[in-house]
N, C-alpha and C positions, 0 to 999 in steps of 0.2 A: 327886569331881572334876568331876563334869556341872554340880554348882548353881554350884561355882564361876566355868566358862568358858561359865554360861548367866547370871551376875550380870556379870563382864563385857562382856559382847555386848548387855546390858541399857541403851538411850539414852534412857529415857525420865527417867532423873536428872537429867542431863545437861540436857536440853531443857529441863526445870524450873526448873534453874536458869540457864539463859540470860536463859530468861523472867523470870525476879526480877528480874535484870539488867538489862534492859532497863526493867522498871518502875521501877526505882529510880532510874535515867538520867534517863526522861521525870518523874520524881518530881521532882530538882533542877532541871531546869531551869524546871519550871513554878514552885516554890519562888523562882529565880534571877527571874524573870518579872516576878513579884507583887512582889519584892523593891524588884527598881529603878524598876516601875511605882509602887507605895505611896511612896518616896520623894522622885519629882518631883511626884505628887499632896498630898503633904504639903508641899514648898513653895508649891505652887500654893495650897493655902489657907491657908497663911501671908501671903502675900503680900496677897493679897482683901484678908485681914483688916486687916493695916499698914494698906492703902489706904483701907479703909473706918472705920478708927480715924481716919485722918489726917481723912479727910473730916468726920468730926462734931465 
């Protein structure tokens, strides 16, 4: 009965997995970042390009 009410009185699970949590938060967002970043940089060299096709 001790290991029992001394496993849960144990927070260090717990905390472990907050912490995953939290990485995995700051994980998509930085994913979400890059996302919409890479996608106006991709029109943006679309666009050069048109421009610079049109020109020659």
């Amino acid at each position: 009965m001790k290991n029992v009410m001394k496993f849960l009185k144990n927070k260090s699970g717990a905390t472990a997995i907050e912490y995953g949590l939290i990485a995995s938060l700051i994980a998509v967002a930085i994913i979400g970042g890059v996302s919409a970043v890479g996608g106006s940089a991709n029109q943006t060299f679309t666009t050069i390009s048109t421009s610079l096709d049109a020109a020659s």
